[in-house]
Backbone as JSON, one array per atom type, in Angstrom:
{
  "sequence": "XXXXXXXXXXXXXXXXXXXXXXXXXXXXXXXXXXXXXXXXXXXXXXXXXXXXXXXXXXXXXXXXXXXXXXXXXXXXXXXXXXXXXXXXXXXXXXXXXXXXXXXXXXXXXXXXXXXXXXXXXXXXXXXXXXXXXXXXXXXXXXXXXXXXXXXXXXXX",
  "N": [[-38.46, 174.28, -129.69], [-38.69, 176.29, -127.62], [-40.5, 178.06, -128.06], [-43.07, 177.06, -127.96], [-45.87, 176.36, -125.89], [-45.67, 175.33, -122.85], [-47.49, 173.25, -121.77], [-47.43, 171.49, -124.16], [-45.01, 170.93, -124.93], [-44.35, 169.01, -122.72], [-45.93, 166.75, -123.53], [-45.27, 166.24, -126.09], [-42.64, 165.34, -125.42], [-43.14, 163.38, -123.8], [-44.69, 161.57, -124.91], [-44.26, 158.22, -126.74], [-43.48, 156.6, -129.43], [-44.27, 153.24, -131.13], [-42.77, 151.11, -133.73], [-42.8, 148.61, -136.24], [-41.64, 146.66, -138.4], [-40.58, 144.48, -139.26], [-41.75, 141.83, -140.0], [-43.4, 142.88, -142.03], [-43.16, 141.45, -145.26], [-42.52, 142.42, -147.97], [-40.84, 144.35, -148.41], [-37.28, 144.37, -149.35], [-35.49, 145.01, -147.73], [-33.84, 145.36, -144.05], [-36.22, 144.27, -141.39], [-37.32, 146.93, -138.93], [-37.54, 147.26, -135.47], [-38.73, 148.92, -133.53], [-38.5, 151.85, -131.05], [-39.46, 155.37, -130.78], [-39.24, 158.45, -129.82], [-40.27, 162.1, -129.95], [-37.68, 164.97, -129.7], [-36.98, 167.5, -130.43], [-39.03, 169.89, -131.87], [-39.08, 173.02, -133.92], [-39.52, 175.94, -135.8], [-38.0, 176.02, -139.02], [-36.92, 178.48, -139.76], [-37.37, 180.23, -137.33], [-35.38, 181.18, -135.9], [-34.36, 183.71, -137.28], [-36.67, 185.0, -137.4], [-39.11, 186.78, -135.0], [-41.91, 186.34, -134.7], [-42.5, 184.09, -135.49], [-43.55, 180.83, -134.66], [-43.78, 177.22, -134.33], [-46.26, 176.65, -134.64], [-47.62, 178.28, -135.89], [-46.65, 178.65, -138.63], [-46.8, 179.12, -141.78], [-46.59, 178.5, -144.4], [-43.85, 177.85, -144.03], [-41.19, 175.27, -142.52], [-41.02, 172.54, -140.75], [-38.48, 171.85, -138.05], [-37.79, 168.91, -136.97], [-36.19, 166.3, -134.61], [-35.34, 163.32, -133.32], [-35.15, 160.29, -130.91], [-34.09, 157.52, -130.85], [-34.71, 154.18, -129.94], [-33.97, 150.19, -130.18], [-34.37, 147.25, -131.95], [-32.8, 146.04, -135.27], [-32.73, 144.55, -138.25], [-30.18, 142.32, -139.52], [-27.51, 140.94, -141.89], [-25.32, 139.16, -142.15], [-23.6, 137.36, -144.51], [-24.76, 136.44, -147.96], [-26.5, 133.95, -147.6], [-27.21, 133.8, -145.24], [-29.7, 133.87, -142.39], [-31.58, 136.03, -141.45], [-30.61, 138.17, -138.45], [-31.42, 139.85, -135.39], [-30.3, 142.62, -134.37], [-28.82, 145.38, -131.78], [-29.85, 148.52, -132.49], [-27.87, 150.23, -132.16], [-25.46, 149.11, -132.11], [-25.16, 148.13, -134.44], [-25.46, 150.22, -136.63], [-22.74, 151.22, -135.68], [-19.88, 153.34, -136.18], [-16.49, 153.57, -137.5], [-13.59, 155.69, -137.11], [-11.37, 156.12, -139.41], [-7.93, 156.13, -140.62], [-7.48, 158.06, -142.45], [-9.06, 160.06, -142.19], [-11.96, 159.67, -142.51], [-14.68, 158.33, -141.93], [-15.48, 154.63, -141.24], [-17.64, 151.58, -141.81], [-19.43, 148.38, -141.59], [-19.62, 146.58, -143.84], [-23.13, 145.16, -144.76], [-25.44, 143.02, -145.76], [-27.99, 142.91, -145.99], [-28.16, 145.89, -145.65], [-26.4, 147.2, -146.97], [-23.37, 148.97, -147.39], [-22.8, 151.59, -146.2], [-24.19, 151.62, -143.58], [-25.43, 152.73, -141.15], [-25.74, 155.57, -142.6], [-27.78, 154.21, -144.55], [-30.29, 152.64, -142.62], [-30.95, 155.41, -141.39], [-32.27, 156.83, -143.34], [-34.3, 155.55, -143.71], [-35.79, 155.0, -141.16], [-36.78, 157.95, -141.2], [-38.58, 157.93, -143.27], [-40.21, 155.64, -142.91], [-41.53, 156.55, -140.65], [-42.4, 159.48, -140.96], [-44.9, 159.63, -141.51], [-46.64, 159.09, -139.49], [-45.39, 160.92, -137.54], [-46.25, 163.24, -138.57], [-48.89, 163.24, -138.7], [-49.06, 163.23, -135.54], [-48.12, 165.77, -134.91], [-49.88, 167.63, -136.03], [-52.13, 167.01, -134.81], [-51.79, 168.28, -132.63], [-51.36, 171.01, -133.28], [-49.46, 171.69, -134.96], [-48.75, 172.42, -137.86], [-47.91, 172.41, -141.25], [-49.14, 174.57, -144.6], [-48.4, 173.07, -146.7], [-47.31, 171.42, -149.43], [-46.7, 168.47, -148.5], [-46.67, 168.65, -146.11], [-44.93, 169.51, -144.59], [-43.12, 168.72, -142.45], [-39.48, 168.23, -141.71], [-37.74, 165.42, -140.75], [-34.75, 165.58, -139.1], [-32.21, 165.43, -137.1], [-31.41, 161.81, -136.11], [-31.24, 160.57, -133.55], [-29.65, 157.86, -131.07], [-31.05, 155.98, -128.39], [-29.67, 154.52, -125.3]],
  "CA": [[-39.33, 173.96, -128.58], [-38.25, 177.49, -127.11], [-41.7, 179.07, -128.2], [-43.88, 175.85, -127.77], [-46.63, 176.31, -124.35], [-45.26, 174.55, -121.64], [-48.02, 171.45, -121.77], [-47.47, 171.0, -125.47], [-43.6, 170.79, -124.75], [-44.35, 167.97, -121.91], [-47.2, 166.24, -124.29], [-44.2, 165.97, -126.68], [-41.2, 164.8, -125.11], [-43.85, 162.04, -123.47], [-45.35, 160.77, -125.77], [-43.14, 157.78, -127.35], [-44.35, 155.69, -130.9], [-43.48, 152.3, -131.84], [-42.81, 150.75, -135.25], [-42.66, 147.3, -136.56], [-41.78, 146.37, -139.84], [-39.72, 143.04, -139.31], [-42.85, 141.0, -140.3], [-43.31, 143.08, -143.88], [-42.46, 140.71, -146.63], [-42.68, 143.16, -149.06], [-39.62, 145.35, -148.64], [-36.63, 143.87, -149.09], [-34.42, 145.45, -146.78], [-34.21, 144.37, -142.97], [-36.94, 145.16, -140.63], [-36.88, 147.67, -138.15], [-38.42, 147.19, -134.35], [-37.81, 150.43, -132.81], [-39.57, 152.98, -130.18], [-38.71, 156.41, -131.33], [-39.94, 159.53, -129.71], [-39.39, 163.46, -130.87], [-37.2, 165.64, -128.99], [-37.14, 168.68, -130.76], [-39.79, 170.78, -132.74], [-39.18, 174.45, -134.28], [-40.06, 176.32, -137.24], [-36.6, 176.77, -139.25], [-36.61, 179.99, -139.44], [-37.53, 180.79, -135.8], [-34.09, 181.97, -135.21], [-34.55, 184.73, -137.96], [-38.33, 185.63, -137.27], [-39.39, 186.68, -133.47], [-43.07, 186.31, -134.53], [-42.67, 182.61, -136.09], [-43.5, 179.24, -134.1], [-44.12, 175.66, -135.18], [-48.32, 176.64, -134.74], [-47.92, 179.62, -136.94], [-45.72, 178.69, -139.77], [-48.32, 178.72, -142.92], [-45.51, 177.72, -145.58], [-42.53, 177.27, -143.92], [-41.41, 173.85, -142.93], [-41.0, 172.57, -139.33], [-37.92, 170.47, -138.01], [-37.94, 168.07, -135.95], [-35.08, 165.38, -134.14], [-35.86, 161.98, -132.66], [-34.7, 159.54, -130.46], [-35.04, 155.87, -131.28], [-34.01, 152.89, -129.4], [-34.87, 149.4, -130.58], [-33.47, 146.37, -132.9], [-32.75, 146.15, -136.55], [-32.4, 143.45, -138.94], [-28.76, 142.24, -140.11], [-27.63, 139.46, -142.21], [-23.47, 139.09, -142.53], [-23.87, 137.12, -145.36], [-26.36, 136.83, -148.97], [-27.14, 132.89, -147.46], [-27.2, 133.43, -143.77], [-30.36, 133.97, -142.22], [-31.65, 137.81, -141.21], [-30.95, 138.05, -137.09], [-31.58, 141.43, -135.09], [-28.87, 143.55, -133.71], [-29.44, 146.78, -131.47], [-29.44, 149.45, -133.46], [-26.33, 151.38, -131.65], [-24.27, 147.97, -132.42], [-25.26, 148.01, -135.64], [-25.01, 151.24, -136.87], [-21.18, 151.53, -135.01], [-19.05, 154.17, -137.49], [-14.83, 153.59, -136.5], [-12.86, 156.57, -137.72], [-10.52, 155.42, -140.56], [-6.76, 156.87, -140.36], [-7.5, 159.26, -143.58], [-10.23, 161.03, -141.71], [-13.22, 159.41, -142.78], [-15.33, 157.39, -141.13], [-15.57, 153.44, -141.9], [-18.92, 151.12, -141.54], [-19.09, 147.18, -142.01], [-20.84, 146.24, -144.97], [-24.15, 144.0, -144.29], [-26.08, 142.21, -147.15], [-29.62, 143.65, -146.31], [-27.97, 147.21, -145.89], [-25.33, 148.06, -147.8], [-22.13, 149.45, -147.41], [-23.24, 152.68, -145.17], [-25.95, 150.87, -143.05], [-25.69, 154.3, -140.42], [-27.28, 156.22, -143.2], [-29.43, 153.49, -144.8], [-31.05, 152.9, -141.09], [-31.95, 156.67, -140.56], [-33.12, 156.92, -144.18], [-35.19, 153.85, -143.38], [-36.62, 155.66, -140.18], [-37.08, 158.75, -141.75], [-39.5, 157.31, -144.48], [-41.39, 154.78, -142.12], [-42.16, 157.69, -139.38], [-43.07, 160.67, -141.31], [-46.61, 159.94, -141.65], [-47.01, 159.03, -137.9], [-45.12, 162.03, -136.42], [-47.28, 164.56, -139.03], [-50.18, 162.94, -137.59], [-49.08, 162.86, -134.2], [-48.24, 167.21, -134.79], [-50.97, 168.56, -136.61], [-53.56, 166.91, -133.87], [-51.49, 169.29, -131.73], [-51.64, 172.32, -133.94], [-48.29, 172.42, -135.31], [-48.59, 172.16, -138.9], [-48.1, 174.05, -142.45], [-50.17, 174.26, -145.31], [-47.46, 172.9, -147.67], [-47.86, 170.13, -150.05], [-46.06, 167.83, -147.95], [-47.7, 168.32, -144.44], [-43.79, 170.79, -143.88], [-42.1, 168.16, -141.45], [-38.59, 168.01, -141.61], [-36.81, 164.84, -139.65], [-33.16, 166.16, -139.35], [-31.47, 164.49, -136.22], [-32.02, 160.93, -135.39], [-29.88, 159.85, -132.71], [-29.82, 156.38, -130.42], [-31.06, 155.84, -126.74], [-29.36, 153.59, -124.37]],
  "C": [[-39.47, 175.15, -127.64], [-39.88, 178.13, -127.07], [-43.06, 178.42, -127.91], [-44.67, 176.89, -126.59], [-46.27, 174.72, -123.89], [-45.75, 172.92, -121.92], [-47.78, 170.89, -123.6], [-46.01, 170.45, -125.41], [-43.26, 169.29, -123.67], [-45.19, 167.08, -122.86], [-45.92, 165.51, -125.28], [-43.37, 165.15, -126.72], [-41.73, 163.71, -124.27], [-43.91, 160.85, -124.13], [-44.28, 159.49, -126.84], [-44.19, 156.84, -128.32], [-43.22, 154.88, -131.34], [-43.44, 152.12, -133.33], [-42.18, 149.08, -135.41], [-42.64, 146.85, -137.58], [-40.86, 144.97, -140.09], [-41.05, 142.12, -139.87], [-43.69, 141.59, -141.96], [-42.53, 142.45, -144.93], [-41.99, 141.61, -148.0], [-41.52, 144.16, -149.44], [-38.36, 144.02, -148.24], [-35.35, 144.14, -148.23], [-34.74, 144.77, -145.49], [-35.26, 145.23, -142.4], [-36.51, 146.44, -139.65], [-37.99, 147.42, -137.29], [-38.01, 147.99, -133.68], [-39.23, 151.12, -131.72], [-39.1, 153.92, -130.31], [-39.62, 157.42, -130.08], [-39.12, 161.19, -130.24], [-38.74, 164.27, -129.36], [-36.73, 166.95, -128.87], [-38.17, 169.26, -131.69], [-39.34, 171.88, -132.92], [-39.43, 174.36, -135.85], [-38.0, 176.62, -137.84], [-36.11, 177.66, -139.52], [-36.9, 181.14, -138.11], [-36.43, 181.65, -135.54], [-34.06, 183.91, -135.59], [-35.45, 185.4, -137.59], [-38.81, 185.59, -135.9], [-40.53, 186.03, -133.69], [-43.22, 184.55, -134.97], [-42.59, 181.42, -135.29], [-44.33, 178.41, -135.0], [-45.62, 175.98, -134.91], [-48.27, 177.5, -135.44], [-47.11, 179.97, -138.34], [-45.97, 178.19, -140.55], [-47.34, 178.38, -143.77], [-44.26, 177.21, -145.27], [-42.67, 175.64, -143.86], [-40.58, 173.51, -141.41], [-39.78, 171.04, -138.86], [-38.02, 169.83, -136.64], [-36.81, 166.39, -135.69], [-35.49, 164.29, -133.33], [-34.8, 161.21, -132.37], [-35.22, 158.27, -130.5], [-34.17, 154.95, -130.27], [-35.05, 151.33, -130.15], [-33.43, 148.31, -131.01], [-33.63, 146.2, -134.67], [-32.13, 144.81, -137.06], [-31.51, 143.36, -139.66], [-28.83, 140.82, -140.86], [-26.06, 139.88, -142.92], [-23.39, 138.8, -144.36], [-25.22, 136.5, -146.27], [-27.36, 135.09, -147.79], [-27.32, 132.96, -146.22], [-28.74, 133.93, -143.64], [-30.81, 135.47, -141.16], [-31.72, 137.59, -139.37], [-31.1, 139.96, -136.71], [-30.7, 141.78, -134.2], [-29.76, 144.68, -133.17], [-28.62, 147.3, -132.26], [-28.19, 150.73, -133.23], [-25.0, 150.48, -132.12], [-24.29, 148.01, -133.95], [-25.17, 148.79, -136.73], [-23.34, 152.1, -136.57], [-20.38, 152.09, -136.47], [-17.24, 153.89, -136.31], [-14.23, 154.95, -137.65], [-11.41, 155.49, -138.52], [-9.31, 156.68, -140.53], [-6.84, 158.0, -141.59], [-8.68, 160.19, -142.82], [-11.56, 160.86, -141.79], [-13.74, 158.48, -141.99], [-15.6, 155.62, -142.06], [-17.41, 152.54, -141.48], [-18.78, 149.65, -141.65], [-20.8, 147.18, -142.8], [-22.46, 144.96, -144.75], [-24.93, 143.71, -145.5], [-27.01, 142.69, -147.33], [-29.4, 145.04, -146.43], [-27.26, 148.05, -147.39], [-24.19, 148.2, -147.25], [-22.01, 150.22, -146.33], [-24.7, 152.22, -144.32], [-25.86, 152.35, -142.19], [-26.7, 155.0, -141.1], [-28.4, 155.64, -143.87], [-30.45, 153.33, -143.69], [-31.54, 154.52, -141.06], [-32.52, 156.92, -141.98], [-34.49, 156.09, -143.88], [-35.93, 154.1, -142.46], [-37.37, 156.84, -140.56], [-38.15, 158.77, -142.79], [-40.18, 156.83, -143.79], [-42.1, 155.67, -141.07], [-42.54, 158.75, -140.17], [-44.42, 160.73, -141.21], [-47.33, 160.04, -140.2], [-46.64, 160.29, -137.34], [-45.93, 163.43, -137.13], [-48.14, 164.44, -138.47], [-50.38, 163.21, -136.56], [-49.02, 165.15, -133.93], [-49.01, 167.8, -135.53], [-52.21, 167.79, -135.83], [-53.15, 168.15, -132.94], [-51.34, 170.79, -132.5], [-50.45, 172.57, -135.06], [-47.94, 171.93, -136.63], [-48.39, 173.03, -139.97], [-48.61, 173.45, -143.18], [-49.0, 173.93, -146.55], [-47.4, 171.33, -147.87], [-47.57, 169.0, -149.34], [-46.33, 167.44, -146.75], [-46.0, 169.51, -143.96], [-42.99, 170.12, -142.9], [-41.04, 167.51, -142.37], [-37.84, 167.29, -140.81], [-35.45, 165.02, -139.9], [-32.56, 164.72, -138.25], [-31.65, 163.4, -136.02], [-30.57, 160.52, -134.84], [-29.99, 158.99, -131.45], [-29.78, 156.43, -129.09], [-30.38, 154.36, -126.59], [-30.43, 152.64, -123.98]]
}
């Protein structure tokens, strides 16, 4: 965001996009009702390259970190019926005495719901936040549209 212009950098960190997928029959995982917005843009090699920002980076590939708040769809067990948890409760990691981190297993998630949830964001937002940065300039010409969501991490 270092190399950004000023109003593109406020335009940005404004701008917030919902998502609603609790009412899709079609996937069988749980919904997600979230408001995300982005909170970082750069090119990933900015650090390396003086001349390189997220408007001028024809192949590279541009990352970008988001903040979500919202609720997500749980279900304890296979017969219980799917209720919605916030997604900071629901995602909760406890450190496990060997060093690893532990998770509680949920029926619609899995085992690791933490990373099924940001996979699960990561897939449903890409198309919106390319959209939402190549109206503002900041795109590459790479098969993909070049956005990289790295961070997602949970508002209060």
């Amino acid at each position: 965001m270092k190399k950004l212009p000023k109003i593109l950098k406020r335009i940005i960190k404004k701008k917030t996009f919902s998502l609603n997928s609790i009412t899709n029959q079609s996937d069988w995982r749980g919904g997600l009702k979230i408001d995300y917005r982005i909170t970082m843009v750069k090119a990933r090699e900015e650090d390396y390259y003086e001349h390189l920002t997220p408007m001028n980076n024809q192949w590279g590939s541009i990352s970008v970190n988001l903040k979500v708040k919202g609720m997500v769809q749980m279900r304890a067990r296979y017969s219980e019926n799917k209720m919605l948890v916030e997604i900071g409760k629901a995602t909760k990691t406890t450190k496990s005495y060997w060093g690893g981190y532990e998770t509680k297993y949920d029926s619609l998630w899995g085992s690791q719901v933490n990373k099924q949830v940001r996979r699960e964001i990561r897939k449903k937002v890409h198309k919106d936040v390319l959209d939402f940065l190549k109206l503002l300039g900041c795109s590459t010409d790479s098969w993909d549209g070049g956005i990289k969501i790295g961070t997602i991490s949970w508002e209060k």
